[in-house]
mmCIF file of the N, C-alpha and C atoms, coordinates in Angstrom:
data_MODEL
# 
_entry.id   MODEL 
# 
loop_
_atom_site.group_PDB 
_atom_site.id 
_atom_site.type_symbol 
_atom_site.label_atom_id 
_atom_site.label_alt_id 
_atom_site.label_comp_id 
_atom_site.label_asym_id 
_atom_site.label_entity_id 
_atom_site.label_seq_id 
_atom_site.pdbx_PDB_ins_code 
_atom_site.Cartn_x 
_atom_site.Cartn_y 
_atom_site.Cartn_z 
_atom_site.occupancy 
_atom_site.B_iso_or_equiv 
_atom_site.pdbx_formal_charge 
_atom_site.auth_seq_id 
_atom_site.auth_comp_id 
_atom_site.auth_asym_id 
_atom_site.auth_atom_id 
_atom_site.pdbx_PDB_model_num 
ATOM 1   N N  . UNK A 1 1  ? -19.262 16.863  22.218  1.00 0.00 ? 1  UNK A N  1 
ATOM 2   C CA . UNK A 1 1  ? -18.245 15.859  21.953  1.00 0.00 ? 1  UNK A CA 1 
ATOM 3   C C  . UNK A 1 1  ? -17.162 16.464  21.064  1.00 0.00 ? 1  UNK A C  1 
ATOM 4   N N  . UNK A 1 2  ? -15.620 16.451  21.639  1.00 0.00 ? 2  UNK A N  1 
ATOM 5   C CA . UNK A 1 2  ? -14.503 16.536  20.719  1.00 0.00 ? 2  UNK A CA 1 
ATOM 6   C C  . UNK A 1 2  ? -14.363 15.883  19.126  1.00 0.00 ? 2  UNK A C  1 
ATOM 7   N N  . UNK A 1 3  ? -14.449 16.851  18.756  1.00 0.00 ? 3  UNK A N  1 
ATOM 8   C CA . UNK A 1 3  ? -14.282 16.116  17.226  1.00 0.00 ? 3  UNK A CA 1 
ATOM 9   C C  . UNK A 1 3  ? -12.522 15.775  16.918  1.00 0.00 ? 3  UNK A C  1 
ATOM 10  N N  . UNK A 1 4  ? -12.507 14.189  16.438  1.00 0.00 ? 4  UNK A N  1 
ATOM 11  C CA . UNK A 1 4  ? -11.021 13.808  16.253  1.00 0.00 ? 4  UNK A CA 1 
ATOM 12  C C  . UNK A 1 4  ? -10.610 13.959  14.916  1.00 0.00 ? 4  UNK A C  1 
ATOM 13  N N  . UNK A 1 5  ? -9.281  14.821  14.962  1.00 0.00 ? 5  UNK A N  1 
ATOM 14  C CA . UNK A 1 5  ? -8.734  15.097  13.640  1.00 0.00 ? 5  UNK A CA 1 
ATOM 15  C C  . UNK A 1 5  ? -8.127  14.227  13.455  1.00 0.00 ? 5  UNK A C  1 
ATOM 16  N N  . UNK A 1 6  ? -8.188  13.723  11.862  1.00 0.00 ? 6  UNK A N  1 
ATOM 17  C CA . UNK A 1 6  ? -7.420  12.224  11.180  1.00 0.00 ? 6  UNK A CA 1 
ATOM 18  C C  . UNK A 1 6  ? -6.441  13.059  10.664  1.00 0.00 ? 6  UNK A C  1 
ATOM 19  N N  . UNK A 1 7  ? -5.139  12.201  10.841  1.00 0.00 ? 7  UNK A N  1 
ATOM 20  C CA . UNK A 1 7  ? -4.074  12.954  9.852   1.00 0.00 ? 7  UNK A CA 1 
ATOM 21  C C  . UNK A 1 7  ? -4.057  11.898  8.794   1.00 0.00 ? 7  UNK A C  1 
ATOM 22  N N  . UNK A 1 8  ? -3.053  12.021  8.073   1.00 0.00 ? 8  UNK A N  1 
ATOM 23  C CA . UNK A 1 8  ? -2.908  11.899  6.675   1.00 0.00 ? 8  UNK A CA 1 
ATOM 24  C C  . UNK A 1 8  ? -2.374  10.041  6.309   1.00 0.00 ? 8  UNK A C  1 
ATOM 25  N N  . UNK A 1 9  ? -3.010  9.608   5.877   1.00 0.00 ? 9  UNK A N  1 
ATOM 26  C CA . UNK A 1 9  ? -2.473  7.987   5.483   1.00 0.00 ? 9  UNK A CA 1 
ATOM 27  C C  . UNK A 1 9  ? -1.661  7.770   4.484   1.00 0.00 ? 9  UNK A C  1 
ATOM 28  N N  . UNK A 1 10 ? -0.710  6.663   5.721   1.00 0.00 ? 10 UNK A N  1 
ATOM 29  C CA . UNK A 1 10 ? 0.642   5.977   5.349   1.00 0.00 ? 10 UNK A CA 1 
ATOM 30  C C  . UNK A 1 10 ? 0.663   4.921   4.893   1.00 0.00 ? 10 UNK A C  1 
ATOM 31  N N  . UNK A 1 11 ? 0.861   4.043   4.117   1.00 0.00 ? 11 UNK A N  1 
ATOM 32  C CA . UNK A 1 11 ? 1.373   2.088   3.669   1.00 0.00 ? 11 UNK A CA 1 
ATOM 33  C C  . UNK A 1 11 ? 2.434   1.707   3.978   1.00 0.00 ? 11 UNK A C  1 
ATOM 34  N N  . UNK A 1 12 ? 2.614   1.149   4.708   1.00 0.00 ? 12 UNK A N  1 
ATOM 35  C CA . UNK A 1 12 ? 3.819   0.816   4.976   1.00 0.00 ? 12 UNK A CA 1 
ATOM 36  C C  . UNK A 1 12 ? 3.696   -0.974  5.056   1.00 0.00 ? 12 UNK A C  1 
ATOM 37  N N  . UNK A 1 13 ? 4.382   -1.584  4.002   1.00 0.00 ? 13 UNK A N  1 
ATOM 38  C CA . UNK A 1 13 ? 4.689   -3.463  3.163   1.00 0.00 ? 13 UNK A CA 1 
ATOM 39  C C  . UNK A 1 13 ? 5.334   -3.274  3.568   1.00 0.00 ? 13 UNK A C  1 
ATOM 40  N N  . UNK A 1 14 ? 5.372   -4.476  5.010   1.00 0.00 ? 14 UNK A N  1 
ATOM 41  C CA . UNK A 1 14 ? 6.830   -5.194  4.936   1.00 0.00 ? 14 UNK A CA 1 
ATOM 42  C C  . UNK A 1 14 ? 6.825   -6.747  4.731   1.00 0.00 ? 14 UNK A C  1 
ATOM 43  N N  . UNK A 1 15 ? 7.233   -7.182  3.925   1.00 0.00 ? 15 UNK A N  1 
ATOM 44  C CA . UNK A 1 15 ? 7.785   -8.766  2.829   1.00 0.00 ? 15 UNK A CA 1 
ATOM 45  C C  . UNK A 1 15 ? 8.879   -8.907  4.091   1.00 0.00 ? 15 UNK A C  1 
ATOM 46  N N  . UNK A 1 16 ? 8.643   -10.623 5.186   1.00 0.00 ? 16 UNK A N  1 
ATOM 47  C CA . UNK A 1 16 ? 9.751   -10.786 5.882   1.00 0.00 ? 16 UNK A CA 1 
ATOM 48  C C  . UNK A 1 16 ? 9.813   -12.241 5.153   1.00 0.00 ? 16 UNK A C  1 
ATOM 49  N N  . UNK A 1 17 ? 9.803   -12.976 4.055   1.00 0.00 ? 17 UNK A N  1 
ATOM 50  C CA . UNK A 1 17 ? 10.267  -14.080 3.470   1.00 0.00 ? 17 UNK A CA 1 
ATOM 51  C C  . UNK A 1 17 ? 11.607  -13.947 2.385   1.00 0.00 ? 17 UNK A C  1 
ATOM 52  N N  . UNK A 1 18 ? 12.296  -12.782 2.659   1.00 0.00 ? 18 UNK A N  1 
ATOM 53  C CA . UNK A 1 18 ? 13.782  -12.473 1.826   1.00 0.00 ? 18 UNK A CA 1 
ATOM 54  C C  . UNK A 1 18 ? 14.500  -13.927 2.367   1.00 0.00 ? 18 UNK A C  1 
ATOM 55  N N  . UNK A 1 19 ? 15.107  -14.224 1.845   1.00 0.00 ? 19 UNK A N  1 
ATOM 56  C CA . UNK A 1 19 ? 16.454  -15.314 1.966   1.00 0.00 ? 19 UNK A CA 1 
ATOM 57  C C  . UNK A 1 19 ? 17.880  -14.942 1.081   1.00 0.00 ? 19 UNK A C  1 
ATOM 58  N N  . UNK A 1 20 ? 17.802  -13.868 0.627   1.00 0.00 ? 20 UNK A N  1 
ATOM 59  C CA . UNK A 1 20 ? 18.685  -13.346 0.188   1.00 0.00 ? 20 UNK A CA 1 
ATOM 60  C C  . UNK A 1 20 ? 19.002  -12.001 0.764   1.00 0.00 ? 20 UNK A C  1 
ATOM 61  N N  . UNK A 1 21 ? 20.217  -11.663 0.506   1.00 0.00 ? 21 UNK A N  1 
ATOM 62  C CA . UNK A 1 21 ? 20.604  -10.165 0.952   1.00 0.00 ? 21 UNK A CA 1 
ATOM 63  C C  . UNK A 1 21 ? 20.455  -9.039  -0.177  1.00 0.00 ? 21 UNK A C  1 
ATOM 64  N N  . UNK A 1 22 ? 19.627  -9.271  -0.605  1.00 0.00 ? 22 UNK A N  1 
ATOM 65  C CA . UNK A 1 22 ? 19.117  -7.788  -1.455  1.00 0.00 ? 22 UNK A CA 1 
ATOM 66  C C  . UNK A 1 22 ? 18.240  -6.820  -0.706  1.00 0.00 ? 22 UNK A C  1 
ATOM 67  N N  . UNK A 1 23 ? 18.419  -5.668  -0.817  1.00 0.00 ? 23 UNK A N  1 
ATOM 68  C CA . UNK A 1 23 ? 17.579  -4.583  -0.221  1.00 0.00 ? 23 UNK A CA 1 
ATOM 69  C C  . UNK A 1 23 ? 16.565  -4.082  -1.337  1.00 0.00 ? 23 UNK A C  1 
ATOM 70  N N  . UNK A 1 24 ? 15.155  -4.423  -0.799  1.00 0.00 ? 24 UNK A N  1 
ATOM 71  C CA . UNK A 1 24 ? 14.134  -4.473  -1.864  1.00 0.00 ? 24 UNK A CA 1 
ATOM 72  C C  . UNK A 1 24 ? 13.368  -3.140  -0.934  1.00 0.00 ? 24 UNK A C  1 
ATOM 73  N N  . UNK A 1 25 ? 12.839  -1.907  -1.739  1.00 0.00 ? 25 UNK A N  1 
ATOM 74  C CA . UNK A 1 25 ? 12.782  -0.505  -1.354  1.00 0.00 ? 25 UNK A CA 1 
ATOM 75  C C  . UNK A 1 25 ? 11.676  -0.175  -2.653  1.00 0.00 ? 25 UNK A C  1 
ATOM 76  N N  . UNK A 1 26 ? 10.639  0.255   -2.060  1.00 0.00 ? 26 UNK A N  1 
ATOM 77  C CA . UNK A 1 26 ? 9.562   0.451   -3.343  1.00 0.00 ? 26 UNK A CA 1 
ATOM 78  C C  . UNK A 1 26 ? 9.092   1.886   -2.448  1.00 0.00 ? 26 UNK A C  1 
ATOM 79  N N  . UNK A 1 27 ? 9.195   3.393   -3.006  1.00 0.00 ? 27 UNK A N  1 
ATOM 80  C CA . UNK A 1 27 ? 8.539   4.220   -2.608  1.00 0.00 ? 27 UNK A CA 1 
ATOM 81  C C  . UNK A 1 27 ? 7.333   5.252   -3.056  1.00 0.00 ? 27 UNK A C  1 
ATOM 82  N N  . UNK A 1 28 ? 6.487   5.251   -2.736  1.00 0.00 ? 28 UNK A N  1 
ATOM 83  C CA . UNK A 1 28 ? 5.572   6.485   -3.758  1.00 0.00 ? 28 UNK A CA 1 
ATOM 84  C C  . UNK A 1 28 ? 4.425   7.446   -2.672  1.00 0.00 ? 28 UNK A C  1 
ATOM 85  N N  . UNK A 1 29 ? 3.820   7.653   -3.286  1.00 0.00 ? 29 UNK A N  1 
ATOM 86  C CA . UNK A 1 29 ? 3.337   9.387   -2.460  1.00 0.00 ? 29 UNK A CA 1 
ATOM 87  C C  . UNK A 1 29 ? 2.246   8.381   -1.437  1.00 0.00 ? 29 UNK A C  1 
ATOM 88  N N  . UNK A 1 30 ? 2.933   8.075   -0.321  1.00 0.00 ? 30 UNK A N  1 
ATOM 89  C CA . UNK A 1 30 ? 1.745   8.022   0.656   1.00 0.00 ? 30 UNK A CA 1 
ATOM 90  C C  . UNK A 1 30 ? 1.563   6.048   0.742   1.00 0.00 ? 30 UNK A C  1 
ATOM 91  N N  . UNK A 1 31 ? 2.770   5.816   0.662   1.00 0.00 ? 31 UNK A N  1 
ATOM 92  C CA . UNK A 1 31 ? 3.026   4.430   0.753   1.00 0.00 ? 31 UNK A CA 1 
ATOM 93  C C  . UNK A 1 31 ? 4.752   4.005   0.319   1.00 0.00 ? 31 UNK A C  1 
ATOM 94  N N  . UNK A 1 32 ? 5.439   2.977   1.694   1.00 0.00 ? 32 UNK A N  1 
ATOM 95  C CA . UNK A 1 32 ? 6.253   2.556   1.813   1.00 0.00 ? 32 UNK A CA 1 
ATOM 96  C C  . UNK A 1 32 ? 6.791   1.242   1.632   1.00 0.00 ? 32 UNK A C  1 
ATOM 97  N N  . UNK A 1 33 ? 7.279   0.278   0.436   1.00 0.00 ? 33 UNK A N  1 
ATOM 98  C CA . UNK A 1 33 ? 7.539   -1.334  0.626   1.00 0.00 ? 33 UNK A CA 1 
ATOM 99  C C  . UNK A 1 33 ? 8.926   -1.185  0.922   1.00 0.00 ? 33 UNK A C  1 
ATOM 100 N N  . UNK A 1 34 ? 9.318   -2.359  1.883   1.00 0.00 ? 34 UNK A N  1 
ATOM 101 C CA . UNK A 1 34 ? 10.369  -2.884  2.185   1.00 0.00 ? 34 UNK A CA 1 
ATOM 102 C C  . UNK A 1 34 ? 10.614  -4.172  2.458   1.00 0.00 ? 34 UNK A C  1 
ATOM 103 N N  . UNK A 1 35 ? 11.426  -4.794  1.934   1.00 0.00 ? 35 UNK A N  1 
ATOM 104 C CA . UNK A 1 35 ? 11.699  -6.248  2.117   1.00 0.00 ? 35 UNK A CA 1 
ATOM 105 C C  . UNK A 1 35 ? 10.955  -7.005  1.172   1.00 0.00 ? 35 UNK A C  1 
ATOM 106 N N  . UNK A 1 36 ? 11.387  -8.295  2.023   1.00 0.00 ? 36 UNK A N  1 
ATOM 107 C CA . UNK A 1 36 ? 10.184  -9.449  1.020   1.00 0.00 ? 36 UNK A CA 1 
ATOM 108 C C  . UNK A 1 36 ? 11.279  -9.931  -0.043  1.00 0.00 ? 36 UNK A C  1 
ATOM 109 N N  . UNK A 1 37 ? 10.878  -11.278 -0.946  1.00 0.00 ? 37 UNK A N  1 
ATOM 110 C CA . UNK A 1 37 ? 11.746  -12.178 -1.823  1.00 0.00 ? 37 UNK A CA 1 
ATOM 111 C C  . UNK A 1 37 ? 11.194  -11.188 -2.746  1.00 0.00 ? 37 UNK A C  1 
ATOM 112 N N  . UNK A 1 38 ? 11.922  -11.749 -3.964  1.00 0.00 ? 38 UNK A N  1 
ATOM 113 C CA . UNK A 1 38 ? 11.855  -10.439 -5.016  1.00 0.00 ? 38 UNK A CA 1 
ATOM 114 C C  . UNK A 1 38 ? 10.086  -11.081 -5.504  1.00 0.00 ? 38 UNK A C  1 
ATOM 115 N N  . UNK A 1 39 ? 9.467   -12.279 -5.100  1.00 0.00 ? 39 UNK A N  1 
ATOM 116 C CA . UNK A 1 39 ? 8.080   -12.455 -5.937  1.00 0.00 ? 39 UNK A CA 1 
ATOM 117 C C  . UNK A 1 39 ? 7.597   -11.933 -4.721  1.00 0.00 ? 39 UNK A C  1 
ATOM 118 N N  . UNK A 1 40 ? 7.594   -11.309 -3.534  1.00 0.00 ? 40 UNK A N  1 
ATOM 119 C CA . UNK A 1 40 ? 6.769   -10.989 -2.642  1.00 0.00 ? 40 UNK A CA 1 
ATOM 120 C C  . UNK A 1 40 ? 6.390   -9.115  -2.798  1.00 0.00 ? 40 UNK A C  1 
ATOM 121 N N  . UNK A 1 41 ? 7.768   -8.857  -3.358  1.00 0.00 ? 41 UNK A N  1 
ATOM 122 C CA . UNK A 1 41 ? 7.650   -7.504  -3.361  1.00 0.00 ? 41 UNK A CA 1 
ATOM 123 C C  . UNK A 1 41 ? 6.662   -6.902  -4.189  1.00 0.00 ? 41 UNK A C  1 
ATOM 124 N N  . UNK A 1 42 ? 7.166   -7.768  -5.801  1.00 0.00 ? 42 UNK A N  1 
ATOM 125 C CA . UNK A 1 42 ? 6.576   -7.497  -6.401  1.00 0.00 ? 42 UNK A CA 1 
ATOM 126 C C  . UNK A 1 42 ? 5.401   -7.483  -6.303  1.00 0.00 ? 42 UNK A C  1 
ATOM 127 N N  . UNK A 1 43 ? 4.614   -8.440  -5.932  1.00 0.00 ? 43 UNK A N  1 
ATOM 128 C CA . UNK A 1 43 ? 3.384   -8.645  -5.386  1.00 0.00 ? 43 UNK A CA 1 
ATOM 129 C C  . UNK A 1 43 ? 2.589   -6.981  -4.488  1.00 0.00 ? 43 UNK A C  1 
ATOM 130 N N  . UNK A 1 44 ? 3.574   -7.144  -3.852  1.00 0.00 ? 44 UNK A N  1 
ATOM 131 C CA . UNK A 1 44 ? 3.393   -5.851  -2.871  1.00 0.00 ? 44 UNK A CA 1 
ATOM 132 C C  . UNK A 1 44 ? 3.233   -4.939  -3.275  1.00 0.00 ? 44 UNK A C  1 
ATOM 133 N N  . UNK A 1 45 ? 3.703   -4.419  -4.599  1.00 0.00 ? 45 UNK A N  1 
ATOM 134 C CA . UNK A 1 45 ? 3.787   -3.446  -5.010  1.00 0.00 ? 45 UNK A CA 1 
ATOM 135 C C  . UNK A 1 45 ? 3.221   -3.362  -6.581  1.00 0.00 ? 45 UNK A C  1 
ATOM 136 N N  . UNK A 1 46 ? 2.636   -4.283  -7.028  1.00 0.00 ? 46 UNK A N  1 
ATOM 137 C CA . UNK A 1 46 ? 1.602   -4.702  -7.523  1.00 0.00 ? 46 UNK A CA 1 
ATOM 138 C C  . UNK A 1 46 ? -0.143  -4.105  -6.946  1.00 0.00 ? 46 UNK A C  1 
ATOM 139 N N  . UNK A 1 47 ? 0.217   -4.735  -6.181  1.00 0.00 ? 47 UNK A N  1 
ATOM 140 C CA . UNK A 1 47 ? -1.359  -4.781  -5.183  1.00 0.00 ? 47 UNK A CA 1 
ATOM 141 C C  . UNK A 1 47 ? -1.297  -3.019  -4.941  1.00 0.00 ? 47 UNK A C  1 
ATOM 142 N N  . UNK A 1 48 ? -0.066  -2.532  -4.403  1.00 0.00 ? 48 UNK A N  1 
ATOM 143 C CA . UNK A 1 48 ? -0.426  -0.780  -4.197  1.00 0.00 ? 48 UNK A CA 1 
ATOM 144 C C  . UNK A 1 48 ? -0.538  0.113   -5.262  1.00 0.00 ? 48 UNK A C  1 
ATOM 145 N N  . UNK A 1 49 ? 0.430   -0.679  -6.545  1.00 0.00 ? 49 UNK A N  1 
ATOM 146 C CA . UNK A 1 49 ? 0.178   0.816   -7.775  1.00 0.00 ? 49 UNK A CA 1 
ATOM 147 C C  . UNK A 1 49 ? -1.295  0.233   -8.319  1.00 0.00 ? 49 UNK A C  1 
ATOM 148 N N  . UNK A 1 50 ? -2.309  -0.444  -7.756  1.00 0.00 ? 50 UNK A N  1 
ATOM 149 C CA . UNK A 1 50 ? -3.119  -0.740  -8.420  1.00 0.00 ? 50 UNK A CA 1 
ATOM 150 C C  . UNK A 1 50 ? -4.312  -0.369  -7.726  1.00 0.00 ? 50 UNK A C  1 
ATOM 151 N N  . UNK A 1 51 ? -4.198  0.274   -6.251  1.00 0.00 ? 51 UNK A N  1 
ATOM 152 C CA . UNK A 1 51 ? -5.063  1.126   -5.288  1.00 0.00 ? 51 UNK A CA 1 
ATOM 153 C C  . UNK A 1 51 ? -4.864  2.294   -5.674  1.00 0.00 ? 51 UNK A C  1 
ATOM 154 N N  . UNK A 1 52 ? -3.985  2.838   -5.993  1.00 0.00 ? 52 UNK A N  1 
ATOM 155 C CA . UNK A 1 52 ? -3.400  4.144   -5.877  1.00 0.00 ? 52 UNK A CA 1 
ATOM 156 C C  . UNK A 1 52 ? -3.792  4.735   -7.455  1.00 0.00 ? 52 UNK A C  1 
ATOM 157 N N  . UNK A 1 53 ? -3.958  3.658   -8.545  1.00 0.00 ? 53 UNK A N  1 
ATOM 158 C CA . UNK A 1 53 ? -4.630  4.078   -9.529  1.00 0.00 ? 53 UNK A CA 1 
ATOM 159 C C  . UNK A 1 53 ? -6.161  4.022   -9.562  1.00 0.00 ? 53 UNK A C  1 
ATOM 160 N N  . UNK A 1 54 ? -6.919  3.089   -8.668  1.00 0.00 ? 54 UNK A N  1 
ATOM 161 C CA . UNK A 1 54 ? -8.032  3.417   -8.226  1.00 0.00 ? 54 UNK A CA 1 
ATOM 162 C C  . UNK A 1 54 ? -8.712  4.578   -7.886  1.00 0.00 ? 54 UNK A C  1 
ATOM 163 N N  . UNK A 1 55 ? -7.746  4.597   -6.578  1.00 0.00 ? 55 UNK A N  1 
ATOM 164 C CA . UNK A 1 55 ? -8.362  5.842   -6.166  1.00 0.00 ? 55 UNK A CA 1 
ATOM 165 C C  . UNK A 1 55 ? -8.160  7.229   -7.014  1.00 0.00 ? 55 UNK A C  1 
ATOM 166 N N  . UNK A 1 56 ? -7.270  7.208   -7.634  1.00 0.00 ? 56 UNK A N  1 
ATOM 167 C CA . UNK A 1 56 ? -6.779  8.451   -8.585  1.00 0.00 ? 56 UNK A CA 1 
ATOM 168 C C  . UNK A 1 56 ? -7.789  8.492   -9.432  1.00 0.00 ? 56 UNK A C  1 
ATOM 169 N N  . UNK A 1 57 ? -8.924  7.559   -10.233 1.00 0.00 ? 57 UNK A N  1 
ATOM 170 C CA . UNK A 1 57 ? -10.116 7.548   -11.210 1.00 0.00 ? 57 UNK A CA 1 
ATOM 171 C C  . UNK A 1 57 ? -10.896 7.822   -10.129 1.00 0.00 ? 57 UNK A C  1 
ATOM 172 N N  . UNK A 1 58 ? -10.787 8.109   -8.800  1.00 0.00 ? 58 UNK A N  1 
ATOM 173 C CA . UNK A 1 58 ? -11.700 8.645   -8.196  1.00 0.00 ? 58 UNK A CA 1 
ATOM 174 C C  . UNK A 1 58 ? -11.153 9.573   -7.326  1.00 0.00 ? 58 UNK A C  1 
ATOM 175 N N  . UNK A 1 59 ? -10.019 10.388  -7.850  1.00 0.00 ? 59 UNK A N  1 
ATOM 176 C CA . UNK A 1 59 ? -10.069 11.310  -7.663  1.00 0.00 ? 59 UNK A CA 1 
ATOM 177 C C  . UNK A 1 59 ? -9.548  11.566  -6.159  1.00 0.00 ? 59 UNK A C  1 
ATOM 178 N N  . UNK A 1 60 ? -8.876  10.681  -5.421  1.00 0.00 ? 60 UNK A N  1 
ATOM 179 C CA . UNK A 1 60 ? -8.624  10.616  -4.562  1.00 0.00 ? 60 UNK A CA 1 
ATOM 180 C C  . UNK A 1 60 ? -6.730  9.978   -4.291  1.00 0.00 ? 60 UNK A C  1 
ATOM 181 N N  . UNK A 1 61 ? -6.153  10.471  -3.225  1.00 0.00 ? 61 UNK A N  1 
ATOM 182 C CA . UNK A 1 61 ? -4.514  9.614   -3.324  1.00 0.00 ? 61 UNK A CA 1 
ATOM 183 C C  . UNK A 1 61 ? -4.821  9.098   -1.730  1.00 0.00 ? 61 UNK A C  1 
ATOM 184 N N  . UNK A 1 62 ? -4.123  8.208   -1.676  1.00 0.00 ? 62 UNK A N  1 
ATOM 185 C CA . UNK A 1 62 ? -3.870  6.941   -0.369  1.00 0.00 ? 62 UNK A CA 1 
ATOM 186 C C  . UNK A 1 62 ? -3.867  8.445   0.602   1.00 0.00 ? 62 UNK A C  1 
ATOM 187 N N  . UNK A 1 63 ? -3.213  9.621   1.088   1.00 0.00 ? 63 UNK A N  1 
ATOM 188 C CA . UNK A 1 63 ? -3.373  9.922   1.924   1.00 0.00 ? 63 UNK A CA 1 
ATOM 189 C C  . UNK A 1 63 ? -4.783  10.394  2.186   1.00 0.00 ? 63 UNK A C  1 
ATOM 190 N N  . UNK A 1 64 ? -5.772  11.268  1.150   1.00 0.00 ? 64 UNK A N  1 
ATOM 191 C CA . UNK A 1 64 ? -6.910  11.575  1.775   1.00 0.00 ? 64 UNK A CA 1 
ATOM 192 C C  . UNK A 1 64 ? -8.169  10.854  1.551   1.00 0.00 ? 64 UNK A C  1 
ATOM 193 N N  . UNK A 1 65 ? -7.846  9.484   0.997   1.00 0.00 ? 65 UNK A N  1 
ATOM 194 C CA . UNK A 1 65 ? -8.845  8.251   1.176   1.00 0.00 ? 65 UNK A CA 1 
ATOM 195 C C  . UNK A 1 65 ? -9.191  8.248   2.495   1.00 0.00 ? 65 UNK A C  1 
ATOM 196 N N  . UNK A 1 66 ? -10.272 7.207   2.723   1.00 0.00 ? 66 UNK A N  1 
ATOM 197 C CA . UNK A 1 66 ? -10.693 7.188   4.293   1.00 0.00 ? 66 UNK A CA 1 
ATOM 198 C C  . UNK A 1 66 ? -10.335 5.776   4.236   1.00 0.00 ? 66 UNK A C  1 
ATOM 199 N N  . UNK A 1 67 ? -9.488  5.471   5.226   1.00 0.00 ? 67 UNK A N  1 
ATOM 200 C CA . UNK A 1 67 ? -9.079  4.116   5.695   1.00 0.00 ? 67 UNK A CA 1 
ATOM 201 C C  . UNK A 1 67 ? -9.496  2.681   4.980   1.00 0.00 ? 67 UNK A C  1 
ATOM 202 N N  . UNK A 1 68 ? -11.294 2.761   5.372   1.00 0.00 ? 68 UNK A N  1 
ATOM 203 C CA . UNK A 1 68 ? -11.778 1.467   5.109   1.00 0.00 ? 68 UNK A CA 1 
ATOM 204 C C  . UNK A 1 68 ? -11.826 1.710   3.306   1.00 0.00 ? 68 UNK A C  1 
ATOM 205 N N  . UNK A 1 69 ? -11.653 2.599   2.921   1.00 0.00 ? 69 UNK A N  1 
ATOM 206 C CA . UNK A 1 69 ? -11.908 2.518   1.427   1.00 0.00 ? 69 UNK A CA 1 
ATOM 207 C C  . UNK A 1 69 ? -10.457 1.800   0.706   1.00 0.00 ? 69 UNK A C  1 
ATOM 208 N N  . UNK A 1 70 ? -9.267  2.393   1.308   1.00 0.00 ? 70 UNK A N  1 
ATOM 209 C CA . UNK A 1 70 ? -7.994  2.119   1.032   1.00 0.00 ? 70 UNK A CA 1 
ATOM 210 C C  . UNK A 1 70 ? -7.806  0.107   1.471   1.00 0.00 ? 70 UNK A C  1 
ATOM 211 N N  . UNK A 1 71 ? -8.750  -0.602  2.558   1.00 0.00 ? 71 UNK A N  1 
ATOM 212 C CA . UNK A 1 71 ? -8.420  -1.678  3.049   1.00 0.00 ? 71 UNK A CA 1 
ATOM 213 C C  . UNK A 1 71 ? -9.095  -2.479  2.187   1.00 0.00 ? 71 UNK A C  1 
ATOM 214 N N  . UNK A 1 72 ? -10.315 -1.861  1.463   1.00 0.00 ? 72 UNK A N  1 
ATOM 215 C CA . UNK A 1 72 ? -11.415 -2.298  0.365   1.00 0.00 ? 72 UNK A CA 1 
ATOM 216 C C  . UNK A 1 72 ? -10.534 -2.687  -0.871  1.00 0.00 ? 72 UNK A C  1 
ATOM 217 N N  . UNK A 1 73 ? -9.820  -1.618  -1.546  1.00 0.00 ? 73 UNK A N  1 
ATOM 218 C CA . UNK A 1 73 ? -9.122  -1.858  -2.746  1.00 0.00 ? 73 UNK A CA 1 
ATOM 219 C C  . UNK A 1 73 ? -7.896  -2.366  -2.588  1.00 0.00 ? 73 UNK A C  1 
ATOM 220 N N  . UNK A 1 74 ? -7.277  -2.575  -1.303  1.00 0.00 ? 74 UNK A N  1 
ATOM 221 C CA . UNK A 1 74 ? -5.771  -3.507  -1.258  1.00 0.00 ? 74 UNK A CA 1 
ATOM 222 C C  . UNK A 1 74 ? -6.498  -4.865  -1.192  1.00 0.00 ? 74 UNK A C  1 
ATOM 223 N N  . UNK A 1 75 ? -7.708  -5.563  -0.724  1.00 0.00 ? 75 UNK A N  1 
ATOM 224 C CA . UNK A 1 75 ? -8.307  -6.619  -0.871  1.00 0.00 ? 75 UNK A CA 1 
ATOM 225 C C  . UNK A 1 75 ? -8.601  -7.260  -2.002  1.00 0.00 ? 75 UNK A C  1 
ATOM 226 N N  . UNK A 1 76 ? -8.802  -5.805  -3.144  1.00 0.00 ? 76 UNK A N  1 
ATOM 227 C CA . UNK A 1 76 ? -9.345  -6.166  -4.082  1.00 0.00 ? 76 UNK A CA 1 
ATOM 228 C C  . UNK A 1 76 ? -8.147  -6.597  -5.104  1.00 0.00 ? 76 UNK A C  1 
ATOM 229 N N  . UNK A 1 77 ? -7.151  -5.905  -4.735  1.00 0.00 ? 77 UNK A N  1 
ATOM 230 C CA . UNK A 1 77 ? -6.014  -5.990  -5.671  1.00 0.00 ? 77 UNK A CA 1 
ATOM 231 C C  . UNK A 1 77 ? -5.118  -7.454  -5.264  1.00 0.00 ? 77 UNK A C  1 
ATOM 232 N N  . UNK A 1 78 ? -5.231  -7.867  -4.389  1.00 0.00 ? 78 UNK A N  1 
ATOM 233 C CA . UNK A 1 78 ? -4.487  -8.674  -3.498  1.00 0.00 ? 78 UNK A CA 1 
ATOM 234 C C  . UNK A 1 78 ? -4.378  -9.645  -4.375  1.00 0.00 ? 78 UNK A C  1 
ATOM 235 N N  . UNK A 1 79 ? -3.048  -10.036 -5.117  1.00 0.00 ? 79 UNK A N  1 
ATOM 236 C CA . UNK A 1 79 ? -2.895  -11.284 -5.862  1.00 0.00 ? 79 UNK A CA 1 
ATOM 237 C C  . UNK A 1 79 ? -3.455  -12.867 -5.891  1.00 0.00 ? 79 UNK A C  1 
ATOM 238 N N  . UNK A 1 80 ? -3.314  -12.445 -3.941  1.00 0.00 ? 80 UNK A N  1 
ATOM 239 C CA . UNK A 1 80 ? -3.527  -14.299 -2.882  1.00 0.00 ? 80 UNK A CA 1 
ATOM 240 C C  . UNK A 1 80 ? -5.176  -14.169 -3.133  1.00 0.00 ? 80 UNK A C  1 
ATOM 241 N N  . UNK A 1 81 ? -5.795  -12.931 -3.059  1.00 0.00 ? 81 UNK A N  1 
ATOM 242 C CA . UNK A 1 81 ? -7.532  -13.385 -2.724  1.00 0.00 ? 81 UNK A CA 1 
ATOM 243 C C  . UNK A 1 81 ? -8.000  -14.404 -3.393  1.00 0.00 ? 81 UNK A C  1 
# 
């Protein structure tokens, strides 16, 4: 059996409840926010610098996490849970 190579993990937030015309742009190593009202973003970007410091006490960044671990701690961080 072919063994499948994983490449490298992306985040990509997109916030579609803007009602204003501000361009809301949050970037960091291995995750992308865009859009969203300014309490959505924040939120958004809340919930990711707070995976991304996770995984960093373990030694790990959003790209060479394994998926379900990265879907584990955006759950956990998730303001709404």
């Amino acid at each position: 059996m072919a063994k499948i190579k994983r490449t490298a993990n992306h985040l990509l937030g997109i916030g579609l409840d803007s009602k204003d015309t501000h361009k809301r742009i949050t970037q960091g190593e291995g995750f992308n926010l865009v859009g969203g009202s300014a309490e959505t973003h924040e939120k958004m970007t809340e919930t990711v610098i707070k995976t991304v410091e996770d995984l960093g006490r373990r030694g790990r960044t959003i790209t060479e996490a394994h998926p379900e671990e990265i879907a584990e701690l955006l759950r956990k961080h998730n303001p709404e849970s």
